[in-house]
Each structure stands twice: as structure tokens, then as C-alpha cells.
C-alpha positions as CSV (number, residue, x, y, z in Angstrom):
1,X,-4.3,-99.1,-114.8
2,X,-1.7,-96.8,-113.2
3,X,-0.6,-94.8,-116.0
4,X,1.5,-91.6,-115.7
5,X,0.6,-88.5,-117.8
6,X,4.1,-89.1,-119.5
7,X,2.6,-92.3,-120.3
8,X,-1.1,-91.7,-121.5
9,X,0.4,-89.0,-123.6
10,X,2.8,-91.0,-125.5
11,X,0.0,-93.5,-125.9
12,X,-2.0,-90.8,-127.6
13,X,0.4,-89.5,-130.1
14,X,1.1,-93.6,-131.1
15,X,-2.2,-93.7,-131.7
16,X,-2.0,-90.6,-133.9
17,X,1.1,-91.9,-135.7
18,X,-1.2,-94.9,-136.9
19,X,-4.2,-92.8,-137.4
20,X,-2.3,-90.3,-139.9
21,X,-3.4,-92.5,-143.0
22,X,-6.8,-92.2,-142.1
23,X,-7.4,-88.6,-140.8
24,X,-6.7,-85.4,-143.6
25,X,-3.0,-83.8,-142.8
26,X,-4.7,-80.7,-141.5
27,X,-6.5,-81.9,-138.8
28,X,-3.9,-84.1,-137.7
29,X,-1.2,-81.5,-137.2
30,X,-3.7,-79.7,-135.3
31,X,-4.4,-82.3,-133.1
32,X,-0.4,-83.0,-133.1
33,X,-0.5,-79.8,-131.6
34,X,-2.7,-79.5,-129.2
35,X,-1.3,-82.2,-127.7
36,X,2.4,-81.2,-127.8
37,X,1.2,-77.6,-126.2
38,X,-0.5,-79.6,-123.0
39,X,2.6,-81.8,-122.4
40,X,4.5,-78.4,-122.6
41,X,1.7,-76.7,-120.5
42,X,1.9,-79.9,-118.1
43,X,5.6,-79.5,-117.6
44,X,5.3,-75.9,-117.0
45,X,2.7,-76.2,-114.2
46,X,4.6,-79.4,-112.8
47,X,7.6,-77.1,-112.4
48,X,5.2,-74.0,-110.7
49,X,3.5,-76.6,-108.5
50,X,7.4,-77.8,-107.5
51,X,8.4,-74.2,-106.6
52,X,5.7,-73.4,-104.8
53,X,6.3,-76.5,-103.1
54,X,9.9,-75.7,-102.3
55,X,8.8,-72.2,-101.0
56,X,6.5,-73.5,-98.8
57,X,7.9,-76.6,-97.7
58,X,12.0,-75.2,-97.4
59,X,13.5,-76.4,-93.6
60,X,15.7,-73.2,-93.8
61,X,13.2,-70.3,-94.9
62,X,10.0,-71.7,-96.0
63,X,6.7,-69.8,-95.4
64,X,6.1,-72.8,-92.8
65,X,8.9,-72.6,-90.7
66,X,8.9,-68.5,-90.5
67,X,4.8,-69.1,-89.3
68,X,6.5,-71.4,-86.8
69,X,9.4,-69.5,-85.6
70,X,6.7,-66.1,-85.2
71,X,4.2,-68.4,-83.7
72,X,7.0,-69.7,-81.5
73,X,8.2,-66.2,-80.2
74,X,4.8,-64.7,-79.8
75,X,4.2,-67.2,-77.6
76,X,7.4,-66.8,-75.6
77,X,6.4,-62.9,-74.9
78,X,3.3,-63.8,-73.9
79,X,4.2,-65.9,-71.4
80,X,6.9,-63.3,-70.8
81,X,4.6,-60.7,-70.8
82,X,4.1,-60.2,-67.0
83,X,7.6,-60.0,-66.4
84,X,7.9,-56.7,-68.9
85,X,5.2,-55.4,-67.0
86,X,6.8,-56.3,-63.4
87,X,10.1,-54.3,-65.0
88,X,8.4,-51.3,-66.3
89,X,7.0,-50.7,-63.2
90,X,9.9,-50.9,-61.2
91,X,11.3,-48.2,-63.9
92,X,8.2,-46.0,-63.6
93,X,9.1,-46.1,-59.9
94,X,12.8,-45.5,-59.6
95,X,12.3,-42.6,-62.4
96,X,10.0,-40.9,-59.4
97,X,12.6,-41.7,-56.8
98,X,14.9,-40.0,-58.8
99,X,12.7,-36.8,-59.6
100,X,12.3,-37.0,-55.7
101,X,15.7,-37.3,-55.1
102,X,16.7,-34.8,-57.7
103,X,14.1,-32.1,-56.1
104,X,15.8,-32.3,-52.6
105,X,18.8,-32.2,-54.0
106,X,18.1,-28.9,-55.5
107,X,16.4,-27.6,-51.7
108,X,19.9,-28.7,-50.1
109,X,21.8,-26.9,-52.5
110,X,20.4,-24.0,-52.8
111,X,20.3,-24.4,-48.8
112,X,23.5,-24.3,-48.1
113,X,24.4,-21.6,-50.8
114,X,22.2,-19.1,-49.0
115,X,24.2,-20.8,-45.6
116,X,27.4,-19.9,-47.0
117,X,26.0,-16.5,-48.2
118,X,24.9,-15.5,-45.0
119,X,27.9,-16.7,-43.4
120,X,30.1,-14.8,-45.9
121,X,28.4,-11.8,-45.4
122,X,28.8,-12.3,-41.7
123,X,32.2,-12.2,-41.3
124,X,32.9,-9.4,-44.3
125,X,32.6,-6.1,-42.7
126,X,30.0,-4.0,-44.9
């Protein structure tokens, strides 16, 4: 017996329809009721469980496929991750090169300004 929901609750308000001679019209429309609020309350959860389903499940941006794509490019920079550290040494490097560079620069400047000075005051008479 492979019966839907759809199906056992149609089954059960037949059975009410024939039992309405029988049970006191109070009672009945209760039951009626409660039955009519849990097939509304069962298409209401069917349509929550079928969102939640799309939002999980969606090939574009489901929750899935961005734990995929994060999972994907974490694993990328780790296997990246020696070759950042290969590069930021060289940088840490070539940034004391160019302090070094920058330092003599300076000596040789100031150099040959106090070379020209004293050449300059050389040749002027005082």
C-alpha cells in the first residue's frame, strides 16, 4: 500500500463524508478541521522543505557549491602557499638593496657636493 498523503487524506475526509449521519455536527466540523489545517500545514512545510532544498542544492549559488568553490581555492593557496613566501622574501630583500642603495647614494652626493665646494672655493679668490 503505497499511498500518498494527498491520498490517505482524501481517504479520510470520504470516510467523514459517510460518517456525518452517525457523529453530532459539532464534532464533525471539528474534526473537518483539523484535518483541512494539516493538509494546509502539510503543503506549507512541503513548500519550506522545497526551498530549502533549492537553496542548498542550486548549481549556480547554492550553499553547496560556494563550500565547494571556498574549499576549492583554499586549497589552491595552500598549495600556493610556498610560492607567496618565496616572493615576499625576494621583496623583503630588494627593499634592503634599495635602503643600501639609497644610503650610498646619499654618501656620493653629499661627496661630491663638498668636491665641488672645495673646488669652487679653490678657484674664487677670498
Amino acid at each position: 500500500m503505497a499511498a500518498t498523503q494527498k491520498e490517505v487524506l482524501e481517504l479520510i475526509l470520504s470516510e467523514i463524508a459517510t460518517m456525518k449521519t452517525k457523529l453530532p455536527n459539532g464534532e464533525l466540523k471539528r474534526m473537518e478541521e483539523a484535518i483541512r489545517d494539516l493538509r494546509d500545514n502539510y503543503t506549507t512545510l512541503k513548500e519550506d522543505v522545497s526551498d530549502i532544498k533549492y537553496t542548498l542544492l542550486n548549481p549556480e549559488d547554492g550553499i553547496i557549491v560556494r563550500v565547494n568553490k571556498n574549499s576549492d581555492w583554499r586549497r589552491e593557496r595552500e598549495e600556493k602557499q610556498k610560492y607567496y613566501d618565496r616572493i615576499v622574501t625576494e621583496f623583503e630583500k630588494m627593499k634592503d638593496w634599495k635602503d643600501g642603495v639609497t644610503k650610498a647614494l646619499w654618501i656620493v652626493f653629499t661627496a661630491l657636493v663638498g668636491i665641488i665646494g672645495w673646488i669652487l672655493s679653490g678657484v674664487m679668490p677670498m
